[in-house]
RODO-2510 file (C-alpha; in nm, 4 decimals, decimal comma):
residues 212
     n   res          X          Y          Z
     1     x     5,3726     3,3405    -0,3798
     2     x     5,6687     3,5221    -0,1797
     3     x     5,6801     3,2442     0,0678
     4     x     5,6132     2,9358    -0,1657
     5     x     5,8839     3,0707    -0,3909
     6     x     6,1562     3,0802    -0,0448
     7     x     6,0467     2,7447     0,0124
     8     x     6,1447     2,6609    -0,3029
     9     x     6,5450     2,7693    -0,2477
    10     x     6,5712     2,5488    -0,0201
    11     x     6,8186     2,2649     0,0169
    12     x     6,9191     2,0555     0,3395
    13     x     7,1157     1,9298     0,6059
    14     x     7,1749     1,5866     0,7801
    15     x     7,0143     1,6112     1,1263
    16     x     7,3880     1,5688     1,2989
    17     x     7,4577     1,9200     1,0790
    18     x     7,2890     2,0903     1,3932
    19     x     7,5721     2,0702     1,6029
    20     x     7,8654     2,1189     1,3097
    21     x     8,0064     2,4323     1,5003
    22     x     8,3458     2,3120     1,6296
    23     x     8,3492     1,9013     1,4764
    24     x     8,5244     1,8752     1,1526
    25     x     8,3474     1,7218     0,8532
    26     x     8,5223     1,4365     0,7516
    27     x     8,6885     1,3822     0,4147
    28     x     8,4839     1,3404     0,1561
    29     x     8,1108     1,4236     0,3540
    30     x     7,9775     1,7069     0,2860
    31     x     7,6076     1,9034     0,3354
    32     x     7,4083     2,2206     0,2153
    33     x     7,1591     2,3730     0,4501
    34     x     6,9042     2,6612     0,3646
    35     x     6,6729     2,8511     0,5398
    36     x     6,4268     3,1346     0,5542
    37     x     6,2967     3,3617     0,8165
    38     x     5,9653     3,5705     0,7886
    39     x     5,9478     3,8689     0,9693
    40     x     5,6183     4,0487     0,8178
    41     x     5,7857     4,1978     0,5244
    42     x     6,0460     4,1957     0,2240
    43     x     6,2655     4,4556     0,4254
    44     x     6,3025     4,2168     0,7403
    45     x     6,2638     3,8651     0,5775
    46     x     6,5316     3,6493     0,5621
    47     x     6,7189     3,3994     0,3802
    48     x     7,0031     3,2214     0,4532
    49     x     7,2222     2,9027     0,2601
    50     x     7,5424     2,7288     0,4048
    51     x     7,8268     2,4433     0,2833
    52     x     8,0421     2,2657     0,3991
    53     x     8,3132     1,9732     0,2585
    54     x     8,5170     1,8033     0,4391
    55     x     8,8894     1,7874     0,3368
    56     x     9,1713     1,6022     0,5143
    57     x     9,3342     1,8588     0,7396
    58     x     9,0038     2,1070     0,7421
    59     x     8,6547     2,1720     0,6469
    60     x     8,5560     2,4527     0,3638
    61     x     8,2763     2,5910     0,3020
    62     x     8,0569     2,8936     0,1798
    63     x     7,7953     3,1218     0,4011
    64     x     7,5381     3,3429     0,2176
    65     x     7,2881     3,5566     0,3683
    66     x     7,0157     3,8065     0,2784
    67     x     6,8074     4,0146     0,5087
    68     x     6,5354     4,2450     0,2712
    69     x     6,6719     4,4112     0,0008
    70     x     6,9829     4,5928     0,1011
    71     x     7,1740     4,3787     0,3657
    72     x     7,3504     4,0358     0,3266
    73     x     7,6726     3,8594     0,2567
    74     x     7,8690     3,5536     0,0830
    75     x     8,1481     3,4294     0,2987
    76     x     8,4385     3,1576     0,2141
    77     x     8,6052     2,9982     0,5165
    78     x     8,7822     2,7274     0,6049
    79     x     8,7638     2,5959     0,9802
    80     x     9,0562     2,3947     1,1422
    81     x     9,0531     2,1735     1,4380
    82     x     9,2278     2,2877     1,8086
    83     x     9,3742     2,0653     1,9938
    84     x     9,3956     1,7071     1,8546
    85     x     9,1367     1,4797     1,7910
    86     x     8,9290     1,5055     2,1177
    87     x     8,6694     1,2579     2,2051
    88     x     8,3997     1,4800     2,3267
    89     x     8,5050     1,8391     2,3547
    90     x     8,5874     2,0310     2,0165
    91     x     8,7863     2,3326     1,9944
    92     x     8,8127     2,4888     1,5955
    93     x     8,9361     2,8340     1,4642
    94     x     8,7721     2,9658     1,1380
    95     x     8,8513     3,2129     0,8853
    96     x     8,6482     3,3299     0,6510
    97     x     8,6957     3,6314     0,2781
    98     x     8,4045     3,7122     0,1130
    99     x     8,1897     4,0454     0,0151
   100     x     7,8791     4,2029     0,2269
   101     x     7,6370     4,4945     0,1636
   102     x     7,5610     4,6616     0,4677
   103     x     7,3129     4,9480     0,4682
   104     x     7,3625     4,9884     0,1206
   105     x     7,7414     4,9563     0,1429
   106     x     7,9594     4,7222    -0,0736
   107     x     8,2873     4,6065     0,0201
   108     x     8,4806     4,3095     0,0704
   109     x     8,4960     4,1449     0,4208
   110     x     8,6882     3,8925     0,6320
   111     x     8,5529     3,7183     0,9455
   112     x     8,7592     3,5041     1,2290
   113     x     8,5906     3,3017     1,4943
   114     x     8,6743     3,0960     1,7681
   115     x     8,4352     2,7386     1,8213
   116     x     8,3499     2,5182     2,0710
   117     x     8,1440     2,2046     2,0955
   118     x     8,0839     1,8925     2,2401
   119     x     7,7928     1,6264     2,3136
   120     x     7,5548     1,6314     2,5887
   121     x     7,3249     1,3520     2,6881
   122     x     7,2241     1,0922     2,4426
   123     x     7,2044     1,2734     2,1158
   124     x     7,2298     1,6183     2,2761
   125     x     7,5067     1,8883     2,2300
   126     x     7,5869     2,2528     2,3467
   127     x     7,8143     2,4865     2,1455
   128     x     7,9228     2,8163     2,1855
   129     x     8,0906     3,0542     1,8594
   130     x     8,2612     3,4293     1,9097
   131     x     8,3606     3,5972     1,6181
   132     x     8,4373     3,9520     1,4934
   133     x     8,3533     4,0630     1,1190
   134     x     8,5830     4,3678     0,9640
   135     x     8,3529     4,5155     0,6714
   136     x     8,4973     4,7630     0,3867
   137     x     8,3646     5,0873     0,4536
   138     x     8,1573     5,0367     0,8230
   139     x     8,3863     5,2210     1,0633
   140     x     8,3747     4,9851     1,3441
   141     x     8,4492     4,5610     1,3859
   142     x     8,1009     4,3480     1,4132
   143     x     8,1413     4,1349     1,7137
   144     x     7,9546     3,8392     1,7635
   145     x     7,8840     3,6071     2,0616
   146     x     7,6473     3,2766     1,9383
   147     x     7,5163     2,9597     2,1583
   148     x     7,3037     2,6573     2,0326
   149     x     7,1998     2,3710     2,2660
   150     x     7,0212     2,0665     2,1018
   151     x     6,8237     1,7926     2,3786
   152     x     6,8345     1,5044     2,3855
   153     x     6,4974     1,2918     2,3543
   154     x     6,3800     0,9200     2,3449
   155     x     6,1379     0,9805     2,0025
   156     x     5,9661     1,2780     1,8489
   157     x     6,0855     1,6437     1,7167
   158     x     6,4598     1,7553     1,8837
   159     x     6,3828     2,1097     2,0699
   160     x     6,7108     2,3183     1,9722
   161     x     6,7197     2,6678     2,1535
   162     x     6,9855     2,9191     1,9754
   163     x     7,1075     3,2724     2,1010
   164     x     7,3055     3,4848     1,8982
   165     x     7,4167     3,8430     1,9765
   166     x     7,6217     4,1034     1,8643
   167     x     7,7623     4,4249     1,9369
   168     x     7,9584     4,7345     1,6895
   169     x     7,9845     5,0494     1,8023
   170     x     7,7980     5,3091     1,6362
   171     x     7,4624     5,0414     1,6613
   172     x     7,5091     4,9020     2,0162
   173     x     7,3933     4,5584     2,0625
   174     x     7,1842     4,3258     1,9304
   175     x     6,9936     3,9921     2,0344
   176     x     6,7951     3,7338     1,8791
   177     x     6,6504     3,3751     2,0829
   178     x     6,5224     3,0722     1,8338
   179     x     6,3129     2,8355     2,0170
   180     x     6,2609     2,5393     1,7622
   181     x     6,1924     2,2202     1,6786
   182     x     6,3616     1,9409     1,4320
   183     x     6,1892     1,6932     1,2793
   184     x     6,2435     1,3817     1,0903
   185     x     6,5425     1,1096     1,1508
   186     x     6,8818     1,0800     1,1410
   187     x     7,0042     1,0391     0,8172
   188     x     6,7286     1,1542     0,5918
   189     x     6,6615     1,4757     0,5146
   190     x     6,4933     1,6834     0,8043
   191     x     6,2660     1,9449     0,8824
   192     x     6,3646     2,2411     1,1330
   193     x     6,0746     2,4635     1,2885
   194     x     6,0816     2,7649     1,4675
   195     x     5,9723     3,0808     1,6638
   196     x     6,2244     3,3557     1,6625
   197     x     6,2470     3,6332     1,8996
   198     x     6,4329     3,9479     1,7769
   199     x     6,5111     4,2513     1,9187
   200     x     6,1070     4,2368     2,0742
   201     x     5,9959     4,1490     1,6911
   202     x     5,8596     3,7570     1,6309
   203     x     5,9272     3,5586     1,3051
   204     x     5,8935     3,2627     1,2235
   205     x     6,1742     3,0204     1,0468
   206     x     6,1819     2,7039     0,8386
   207     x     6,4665     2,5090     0,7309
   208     x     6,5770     2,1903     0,5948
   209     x     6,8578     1,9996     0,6392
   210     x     7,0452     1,7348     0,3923
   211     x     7,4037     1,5331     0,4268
   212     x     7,5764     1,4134     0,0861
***
């Protein structure tokens, strides 16, 4: 009933949301994304829900997380483009307020990251994000190094490989690799699969994906 009732918070993303990263949405378009992660228990399961609306000179939107019962976070940021209107490569800078709890911690927070993008192949993209997270009452910055790659393919699911990492002193560092794939077409809602590998633990994520 656990699982069933995850499934049942989700909301979705446009499959061109993949690769948002570093491209701006464009004014007026908009998407919400959701997901969950199951890691063989409440303490380690995950959920996750993300926004975005495009404006004329940027792109706002809201990132909420919750891992078990005593870590998460809800995020406001705004991301501006870098660099002009480029054709292929995308450059952004993003700023982000918002509140976390953090091993039973409560504070406010503020996050700034750095984003890069751009298309590979026909239908394919690569982008990289490195950010660093300042957290009321944790003694230390959370930095964060993240890369997605999507491939391109004639027909059938999208394989989309992700690695995100992070490092704070006090906890060291941190890794997780998503292997996964995405299903339906573009412009409809769509299905993403995948097999997680954290830290030496499995999971196993589900997410779908809607543009409005």
């Amino acid at each position: 009933m656990r699982f069933l009732g995850l499934l049942f918070l989700l909301v979705c993303l446009d499959g061109a949301e993949v690769r948002a990263g570093a491209w701006p949405r464009a004014e007026g378009e908009g998407f919400m994304s959701a997901s969950v992660t199951l890691r063989g228990g409440q303490a380690a399961d995950e959920m996750g829900a993300y926004a975005e609306y495009g404006l004329r000179a940027l792109t706002l939107g809201l990132d909420v997380n919750r891992k078990g019962l005593r870590t998460g976070h809800a995020l406001v940021f705004a991301r501006m483009p870098v660099g002009g209107n480029a054709a292929t490569a995308r450059m952004a800078v993003q700023v982000g307020l918002g509140v976390h709890e953090t091993l039973g911690q409560r504070g406010g927070m503020a996050k700034l990251a750095g984003l890069y993008g751009r298309p590979w192949g026909q239908g394919g993209w690569i982008g990289l994000e490195g950010a660093v997270e300042l957290r009321a009452g944790q003694p230390a910055p959370l930095w964060k190094l993240d890369a997605v790659a999507g491939f391109a393919v004639r027909s059938g699911p999208q394989p989309m490989i992700k690695l995100e990492s992070y490092y704070t002193d006090g906890f060291g560092f941190g890794w997780t690799v998503t292997s996964a794939l995405i299903f339906g077409r573009s412009g409809q809602p769509r299905w993403v699969a995948g097999v997680e590998l954290r830290e030496e633990k499995v999971g196993l994520s589900l997410a779908m994906w809607q543009r409005f």
